[in-house]
N, C-alpha and C positions, 0 to 999 in steps of 0.2 A: 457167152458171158462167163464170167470167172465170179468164184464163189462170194468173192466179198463185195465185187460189184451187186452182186444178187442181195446179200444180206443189207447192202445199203440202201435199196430201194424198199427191204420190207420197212427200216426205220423208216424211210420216209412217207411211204404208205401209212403207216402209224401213225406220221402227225398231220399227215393230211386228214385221217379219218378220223383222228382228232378236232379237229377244224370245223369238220364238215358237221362233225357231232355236238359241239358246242362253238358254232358261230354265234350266238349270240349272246354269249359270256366274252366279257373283258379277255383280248387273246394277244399275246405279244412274241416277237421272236425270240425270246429265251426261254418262253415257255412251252415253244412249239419243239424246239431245238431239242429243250430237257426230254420229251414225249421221245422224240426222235434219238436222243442218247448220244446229241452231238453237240460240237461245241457251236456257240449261233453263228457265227461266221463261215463257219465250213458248212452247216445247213445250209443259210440262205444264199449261198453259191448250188449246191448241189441242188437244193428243191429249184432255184430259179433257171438250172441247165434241164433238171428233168421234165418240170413242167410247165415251161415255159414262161412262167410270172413271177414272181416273188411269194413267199408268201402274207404280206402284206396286201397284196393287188391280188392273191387265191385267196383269204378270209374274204374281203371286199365285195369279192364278185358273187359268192355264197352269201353273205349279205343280202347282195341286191336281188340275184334270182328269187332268193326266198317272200323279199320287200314286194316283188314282183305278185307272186303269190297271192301273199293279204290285199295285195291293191286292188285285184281283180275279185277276188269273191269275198272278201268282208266291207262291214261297214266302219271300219276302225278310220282313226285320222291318219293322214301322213304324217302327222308328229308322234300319234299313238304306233305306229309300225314301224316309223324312225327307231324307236327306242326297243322296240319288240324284236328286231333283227340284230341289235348292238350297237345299233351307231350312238354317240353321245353328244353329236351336234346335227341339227338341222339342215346347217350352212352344209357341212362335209357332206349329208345323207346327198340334200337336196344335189349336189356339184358334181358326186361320184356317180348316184344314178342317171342323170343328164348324159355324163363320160360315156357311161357304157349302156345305156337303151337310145340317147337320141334323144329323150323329151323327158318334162320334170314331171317328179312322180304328181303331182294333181295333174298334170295332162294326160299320163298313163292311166289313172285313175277314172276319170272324168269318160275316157274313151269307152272304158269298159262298161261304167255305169251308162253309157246310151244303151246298151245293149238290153239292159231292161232285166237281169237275170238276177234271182233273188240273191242277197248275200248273207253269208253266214253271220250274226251277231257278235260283235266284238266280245263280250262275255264270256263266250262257248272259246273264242280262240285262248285267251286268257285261262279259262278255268281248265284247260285242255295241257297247257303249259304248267299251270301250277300240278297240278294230278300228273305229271310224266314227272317233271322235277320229285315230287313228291315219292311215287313211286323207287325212282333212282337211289335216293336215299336211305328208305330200311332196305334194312338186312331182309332176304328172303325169307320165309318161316315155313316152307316146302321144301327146303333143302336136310338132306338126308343128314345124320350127327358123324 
């Protein structure tokens, strides 16, 4: 590999790990593109040759893994985890997860709850979100002058 190929894959690493860091913030390809320090058309050519998907269909699927997640060990709704992973319609959540597990997220859902195994309190997921975001935010006060 030749060096600027190298250097283009760290951008793109970038916005992937970007993606994967705030999938559940509003994420669009010109903002993934900017992360990345390309222009969005020549991104979403080269992230969809590198890795295989778009990045549209890569947020999506970090989405759903995560949707996956809350489905099996909280008590949240699928309309509460709809929203908590980013999706902004029900219809899109409920159609895209179907795409890619096979079954709608209350049958995902429903499957796990026979299993009888306690679920974490939707609160604790929530206050767990607000305390990182939070965190994120100030400025460090351990940090050397």
């Amino acid at each position: 590999m030749n060096q600027a190929h190298n250097e283009l894959l760290v951008h793109l690493r970038s916005a992937r790990d970007h993606a994967d860091r705030n999938y559940a913030e509003p994420l669009d390809l010109a903002q993934l593109a900017a992360v990345a320090g390309l222009s969005k058309w020549y991104f979403q050519r080269l992230f969809t040759v590198t890795y295989g998907r778009s990045p549209a269909a890569y947020v999506s699927e970090r989405r759903i893994e995560r949707a996956q997640d809350l489905l099996r060990c909280t008590n949240l709704t699928v309309t509460e985890i709809c929203h908590a992973v980013g999706f902004a319609s029900l219809g899109s959540f409920s159609t895209r997860f179907r795409e890619i597990v096979g079954e709608t997220p209350s049958e995902f859902q429903a499957r796990y709850a026979a299993g009888g195994a306690p679920h974490v309190p939707g609160c604790y997921v929530f206050m767990r979100g607000l305390v990182e975001t939070a965190s994120q935010e100030k400025p460090s006060t351990t940090e050397a002058p």
